[in-house]
C-alpha positions as semicolon CSV with decimal commas, in nm:
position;residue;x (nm);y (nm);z (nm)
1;X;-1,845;0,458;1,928
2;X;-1,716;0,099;1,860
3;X;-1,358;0,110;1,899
4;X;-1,164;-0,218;1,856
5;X;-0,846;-0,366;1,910
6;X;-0,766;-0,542;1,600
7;X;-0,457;-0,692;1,340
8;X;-0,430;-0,542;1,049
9;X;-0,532;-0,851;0,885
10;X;-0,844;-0,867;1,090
11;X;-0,895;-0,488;0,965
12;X;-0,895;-0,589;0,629
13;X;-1,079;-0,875;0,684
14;X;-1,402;-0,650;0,876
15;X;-1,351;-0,398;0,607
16;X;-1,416;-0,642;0,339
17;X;-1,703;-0,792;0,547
18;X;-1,831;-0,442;0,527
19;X;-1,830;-0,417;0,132
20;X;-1,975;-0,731;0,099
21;X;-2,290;-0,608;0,291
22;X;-2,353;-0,292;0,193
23;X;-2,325;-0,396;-0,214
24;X;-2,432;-0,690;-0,363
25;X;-2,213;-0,634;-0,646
26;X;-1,867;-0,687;-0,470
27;X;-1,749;-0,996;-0,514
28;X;-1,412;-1,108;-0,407
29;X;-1,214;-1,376;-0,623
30;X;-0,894;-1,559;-0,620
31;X;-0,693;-1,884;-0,518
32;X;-0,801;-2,006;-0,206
33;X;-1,011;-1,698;-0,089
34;X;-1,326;-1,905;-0,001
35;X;-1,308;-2,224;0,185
36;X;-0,929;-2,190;0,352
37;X;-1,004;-1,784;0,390
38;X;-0,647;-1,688;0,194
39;X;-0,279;-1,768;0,293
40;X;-0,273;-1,502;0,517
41;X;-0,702;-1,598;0,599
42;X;-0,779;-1,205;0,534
43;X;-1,049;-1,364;0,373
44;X;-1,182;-1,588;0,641
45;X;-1,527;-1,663;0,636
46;X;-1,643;-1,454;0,432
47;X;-1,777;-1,711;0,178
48;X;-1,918;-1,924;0,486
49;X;-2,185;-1,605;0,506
50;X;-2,169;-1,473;0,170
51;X;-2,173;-1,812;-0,067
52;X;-1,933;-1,929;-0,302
53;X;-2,098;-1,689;-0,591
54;X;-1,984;-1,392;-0,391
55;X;-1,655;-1,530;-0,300
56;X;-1,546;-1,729;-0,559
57;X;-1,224;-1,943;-0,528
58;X;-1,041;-1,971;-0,908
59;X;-0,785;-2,160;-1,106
60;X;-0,456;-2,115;-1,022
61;X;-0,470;-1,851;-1,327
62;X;-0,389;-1,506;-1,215
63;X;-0,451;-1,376;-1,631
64;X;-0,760;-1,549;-1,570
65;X;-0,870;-1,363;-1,212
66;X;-0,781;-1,020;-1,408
67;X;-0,943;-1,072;-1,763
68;X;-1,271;-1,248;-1,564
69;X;-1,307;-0,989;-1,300
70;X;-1,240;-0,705;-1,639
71;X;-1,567;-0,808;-1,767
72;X;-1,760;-0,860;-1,455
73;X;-1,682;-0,469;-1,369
74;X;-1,754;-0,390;-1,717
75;X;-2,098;-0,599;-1,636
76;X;-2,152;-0,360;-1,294
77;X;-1,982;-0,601;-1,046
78;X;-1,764;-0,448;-0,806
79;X;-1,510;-0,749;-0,834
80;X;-1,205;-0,768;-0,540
81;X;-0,922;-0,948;-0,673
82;X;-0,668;-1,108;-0,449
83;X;-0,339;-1,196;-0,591
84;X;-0,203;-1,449;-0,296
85;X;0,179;-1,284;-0,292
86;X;0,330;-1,023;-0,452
87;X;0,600;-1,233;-0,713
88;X;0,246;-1,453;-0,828
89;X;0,091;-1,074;-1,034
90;X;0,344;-1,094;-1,298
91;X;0,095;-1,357;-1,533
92;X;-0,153;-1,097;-1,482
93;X;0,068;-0,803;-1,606
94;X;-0,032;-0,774;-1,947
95;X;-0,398;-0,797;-1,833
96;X;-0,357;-0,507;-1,553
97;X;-0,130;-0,277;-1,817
98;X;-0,302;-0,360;-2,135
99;X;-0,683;-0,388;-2,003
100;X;-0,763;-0,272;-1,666
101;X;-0,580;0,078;-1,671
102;X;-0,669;0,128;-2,041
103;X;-1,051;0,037;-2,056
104;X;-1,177;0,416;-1,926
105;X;-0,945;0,569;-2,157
106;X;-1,023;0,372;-2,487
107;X;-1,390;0,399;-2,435
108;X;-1,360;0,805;-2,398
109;X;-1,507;0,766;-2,050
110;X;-1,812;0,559;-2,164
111;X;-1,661;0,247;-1,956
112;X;-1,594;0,243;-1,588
113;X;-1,357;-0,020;-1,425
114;X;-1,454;-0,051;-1,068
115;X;-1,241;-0,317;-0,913
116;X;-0,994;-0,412;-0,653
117;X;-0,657;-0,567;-0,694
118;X;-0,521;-0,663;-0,344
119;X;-0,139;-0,756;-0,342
120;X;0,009;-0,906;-0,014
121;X;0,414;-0,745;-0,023
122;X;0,706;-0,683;0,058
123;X;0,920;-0,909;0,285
124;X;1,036;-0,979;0,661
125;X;0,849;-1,303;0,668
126;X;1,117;-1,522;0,583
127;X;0,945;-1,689;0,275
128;X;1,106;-1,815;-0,073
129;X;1,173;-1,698;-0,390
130;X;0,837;-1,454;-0,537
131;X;0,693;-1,429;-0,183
132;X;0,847;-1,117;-0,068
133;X;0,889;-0,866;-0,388
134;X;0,805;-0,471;-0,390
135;X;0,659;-0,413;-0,680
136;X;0,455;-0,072;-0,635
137;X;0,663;0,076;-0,926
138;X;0,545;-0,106;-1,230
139;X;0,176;0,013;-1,078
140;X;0,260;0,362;-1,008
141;X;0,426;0,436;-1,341
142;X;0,089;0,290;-1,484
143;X;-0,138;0,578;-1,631
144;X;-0,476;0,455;-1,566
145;X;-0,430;0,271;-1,243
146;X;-0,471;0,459;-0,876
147;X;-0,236;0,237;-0,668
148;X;-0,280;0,278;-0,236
149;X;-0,124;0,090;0,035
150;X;-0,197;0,117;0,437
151;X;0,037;0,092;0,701
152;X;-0,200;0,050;1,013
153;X;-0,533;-0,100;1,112
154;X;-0,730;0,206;1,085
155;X;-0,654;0,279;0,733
156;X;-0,681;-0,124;0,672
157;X;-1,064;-0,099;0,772
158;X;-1,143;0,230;0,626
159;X;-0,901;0,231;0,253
160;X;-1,016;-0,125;0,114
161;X;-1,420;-0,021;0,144
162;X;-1,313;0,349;-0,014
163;X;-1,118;0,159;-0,283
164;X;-1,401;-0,078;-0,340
165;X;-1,670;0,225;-0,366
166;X;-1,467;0,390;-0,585
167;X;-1,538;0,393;-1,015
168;X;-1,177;0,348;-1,057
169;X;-0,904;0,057;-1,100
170;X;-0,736;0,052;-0,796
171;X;-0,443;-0,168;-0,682
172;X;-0,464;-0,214;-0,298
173;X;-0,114;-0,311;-0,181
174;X;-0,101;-0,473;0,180
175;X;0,206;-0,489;0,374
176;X;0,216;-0,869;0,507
177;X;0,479;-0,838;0,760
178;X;0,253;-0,617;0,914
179;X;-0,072;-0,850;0,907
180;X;-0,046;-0,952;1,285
181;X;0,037;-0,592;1,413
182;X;-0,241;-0,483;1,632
183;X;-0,424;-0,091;1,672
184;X;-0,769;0,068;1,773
185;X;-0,995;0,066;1,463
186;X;-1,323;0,286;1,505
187;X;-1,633;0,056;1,360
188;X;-1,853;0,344;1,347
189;X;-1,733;0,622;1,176
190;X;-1,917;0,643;0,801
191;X;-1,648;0,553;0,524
192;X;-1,792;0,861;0,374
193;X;-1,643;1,112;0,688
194;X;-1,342;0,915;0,710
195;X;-0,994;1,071;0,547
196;X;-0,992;1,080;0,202
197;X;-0,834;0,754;-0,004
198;X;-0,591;0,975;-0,213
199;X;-0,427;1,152;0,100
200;X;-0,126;1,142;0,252
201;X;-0,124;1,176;0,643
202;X;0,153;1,280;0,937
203;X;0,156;1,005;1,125
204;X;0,417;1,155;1,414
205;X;0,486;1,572;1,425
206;X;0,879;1,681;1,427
207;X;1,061;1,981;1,373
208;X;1,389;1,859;1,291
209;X;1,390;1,641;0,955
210;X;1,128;1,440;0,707
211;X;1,083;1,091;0,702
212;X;0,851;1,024;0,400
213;X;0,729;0,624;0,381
214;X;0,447;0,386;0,327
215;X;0,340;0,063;0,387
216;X;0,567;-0,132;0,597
217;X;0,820;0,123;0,666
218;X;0,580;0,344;0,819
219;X;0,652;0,129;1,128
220;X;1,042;0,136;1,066
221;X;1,001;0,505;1,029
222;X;0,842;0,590;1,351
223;X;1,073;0,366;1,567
224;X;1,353;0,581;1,410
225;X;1,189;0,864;1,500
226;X;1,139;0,744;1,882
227;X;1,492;0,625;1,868
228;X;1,585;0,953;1,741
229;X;1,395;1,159;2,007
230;X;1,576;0,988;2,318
231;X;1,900;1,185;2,180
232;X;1,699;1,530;2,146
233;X;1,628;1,511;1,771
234;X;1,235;1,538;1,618
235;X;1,180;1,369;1,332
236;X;0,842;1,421;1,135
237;X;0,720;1,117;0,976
238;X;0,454;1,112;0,659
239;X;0,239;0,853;0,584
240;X;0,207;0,860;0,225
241;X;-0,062;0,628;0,196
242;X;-0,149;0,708;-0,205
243;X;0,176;0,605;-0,451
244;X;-0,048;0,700;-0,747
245;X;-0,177;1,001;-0,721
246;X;0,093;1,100;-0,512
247;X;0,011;1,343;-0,273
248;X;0,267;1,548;-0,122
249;X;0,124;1,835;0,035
250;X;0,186;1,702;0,343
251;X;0,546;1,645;0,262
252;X;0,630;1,993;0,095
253;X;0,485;2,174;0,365
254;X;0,656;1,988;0,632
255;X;0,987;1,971;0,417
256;X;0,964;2,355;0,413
257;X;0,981;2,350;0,792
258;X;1,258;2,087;0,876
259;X;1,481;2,139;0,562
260;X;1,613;1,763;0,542
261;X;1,424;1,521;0,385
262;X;1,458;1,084;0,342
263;X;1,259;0,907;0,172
264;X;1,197;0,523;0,265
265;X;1,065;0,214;0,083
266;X;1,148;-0,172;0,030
267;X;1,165;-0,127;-0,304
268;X;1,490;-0,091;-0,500
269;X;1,634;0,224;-0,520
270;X;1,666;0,212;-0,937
271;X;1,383;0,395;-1,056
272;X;1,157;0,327;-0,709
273;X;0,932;0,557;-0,569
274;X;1,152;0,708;-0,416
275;X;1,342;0,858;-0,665
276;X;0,984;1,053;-0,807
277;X;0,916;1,204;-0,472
278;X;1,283;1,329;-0,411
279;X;1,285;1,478;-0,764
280;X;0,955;1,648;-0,673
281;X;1,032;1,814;-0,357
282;X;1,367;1,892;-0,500
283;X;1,176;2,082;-0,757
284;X;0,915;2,217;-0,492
285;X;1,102;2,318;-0,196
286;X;1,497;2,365;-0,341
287;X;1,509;2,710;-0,154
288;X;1,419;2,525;0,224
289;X;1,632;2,264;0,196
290;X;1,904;2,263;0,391
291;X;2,073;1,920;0,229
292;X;2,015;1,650;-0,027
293;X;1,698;1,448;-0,012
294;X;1,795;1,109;0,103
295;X;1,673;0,786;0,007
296;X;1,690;0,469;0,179
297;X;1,581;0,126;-0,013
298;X;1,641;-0,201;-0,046
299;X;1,936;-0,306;-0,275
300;X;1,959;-0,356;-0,682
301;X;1,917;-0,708;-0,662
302;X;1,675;-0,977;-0,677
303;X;1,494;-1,050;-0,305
304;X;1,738;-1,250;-0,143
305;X;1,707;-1,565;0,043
306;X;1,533;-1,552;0,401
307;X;1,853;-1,595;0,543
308;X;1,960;-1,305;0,457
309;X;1,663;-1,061;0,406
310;X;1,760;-0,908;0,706
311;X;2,020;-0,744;0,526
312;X;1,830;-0,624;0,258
313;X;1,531;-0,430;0,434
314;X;1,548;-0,135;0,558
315;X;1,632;-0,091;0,911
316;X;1,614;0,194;1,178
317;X;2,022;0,213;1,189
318;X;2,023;0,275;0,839
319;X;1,714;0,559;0,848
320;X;1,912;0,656;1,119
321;X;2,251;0,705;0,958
322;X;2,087;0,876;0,669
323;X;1,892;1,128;0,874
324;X;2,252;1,214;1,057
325;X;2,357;1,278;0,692
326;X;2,139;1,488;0,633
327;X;2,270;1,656;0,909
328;X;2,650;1,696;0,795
329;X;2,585;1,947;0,489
């Protein structure tokens, strides 16, 4: 079994390597992907081995990376889209809303969509304005799109080849502060064995109180929870993985056990994920819980300037103070 040490970039990088040699139809497009590799080079070398008609580098057009890569999946292409930073996939809204997640539906099922938007997000790496913005909820509220994000190298590897091979529009969200964070990432297993794309996962046991997050604060969540355990208190902490389908199985069932519940994202707290998933286990586990659900999110404002983003994210003091809440009903 080939077990590596990789980033998550790296991850993404191998796993895209992967697609790219098992289907002849993937293609990955967008600015910069080929020669340079990306800003973030999770596309490095690819089009060195594959050619610059499998990855393609574009216009600085993001409508135009959408609408092109709409018809090459309509074609049979397996098309991987990379938008370089989160704040740059707002030209390609209308495409995304008004093509992408409706194509399936206004054909009656006759027309499959089988592509790959990748988003680089959230912040914590002290960029400027449109570099560092959440924006999973626009997605998520979508009807049509399945939207996914990993938090580790593992799922790096293994999600972006089951979101390739899948028949359905999927936007692939990638936590960027987290590109250089390293974990083993078993080259062997099949894709086909490995945990299903649509899943959420516990990614640390605890009897004591939820922590439900994704993405980047899956690594904010489990240092709470080891900061939490030197003063005697287990926190369980849930990789959500999927943001749409959600899947809280996981969550209800271990909600039912600890009777507190927070729920953690970069996001705003208006309308964010968050606010879905505490309505829902509100609604699915009222008679275990012992307080509130909890949420803890970045602010109602714009992302603010680097100087200050500190502030804004998410920390483990403040999953720490709202687990203790959760503790004083």
């Amino acid at each position: 079994m080939a077990t590596e040490t990789l980033t998550l970039g790296k991850a993404l990088n191998t796993g895209l390597r992967r697609a790219l040699e098992n289907d002849q139809k993937v293609v990955i497009m967008g600015e910069d992907v080929g020669k340079l590799g990306g800003v973030f080079r999770i596309t490095d070398g690819l089009q060195k081995d594959f050619g610059d008609q499998r990855v393609i580098d574009t216009p600085l057009a993001e409508s135009g990376i959408i609408g092109t890569a709409v018809g090459l999946a309509i074609r049979g292409f397996r098309p991987v889209c990379e938008i370089q930073f989160d704040g740059f996939v707002y030209p390609a809204y209308d495409q995304i809303v008004s093509q992408v997640a409706k194509m399936h539906y206004r054909s009656q099922g006759k027309v499959r969509i089988p592509m790959v938007i990748r988003i680089p997000y959230g912040g914590g790496i002290g960029a400027v304005e449109h570099h560092s913005e959440s924006p999973e909820a626009y997605f998520a509220h979508t009807a049509g799109l399945k939207v996914v994000t990993c938090a580790n190298p593992q799922d790096a590897y293994v999600m972006i080849q089951q979101a390739i091979a899948s028949d359905d529009p999927i936007v692939f969200l990638e936590p960027k502060r987290r590109y250089w964070e390293k974990g083993p990432v078993d080259l062997d297993a099949p894709i086909t064995d490995a945990y299903p794309l649509h899943s959420a996962r516990v990614a640390r046991p605890g009897t004591d109180a939820t922590v439900l997050a994704y993405g980047p604060m899956v690594r904010t969540a489990l240092d709470a929870a080891t900061a939490a355990a030197e003063d005697g208190r287990e926190l369980e902490v849930i990789d959500l993985r999927t943001l749409s389908p959600l899947d809280l199985t996981a969550a209800y069932e271990s909600v039912r056990r600890t009777g507190r519940c927070v729920v953690v994202h970069e996001a705003p707290g208006n309308l964010g994920l968050g606010s879905e998933i505490a309505a829902r286990i509100t609604e699915e586990c009222f008679y275990s819980l012992e307080s509130p659900v909890l949420r803890v999110t970045g602010f109602d404002t714009p992302y603010p300037a680097a100087r200050v983003e500190e502030e804004y994210l998410p920390d483990l003091d403040r999953v720490l103070d709202a687990v203790d809440r959760t503790f004083g009903w």
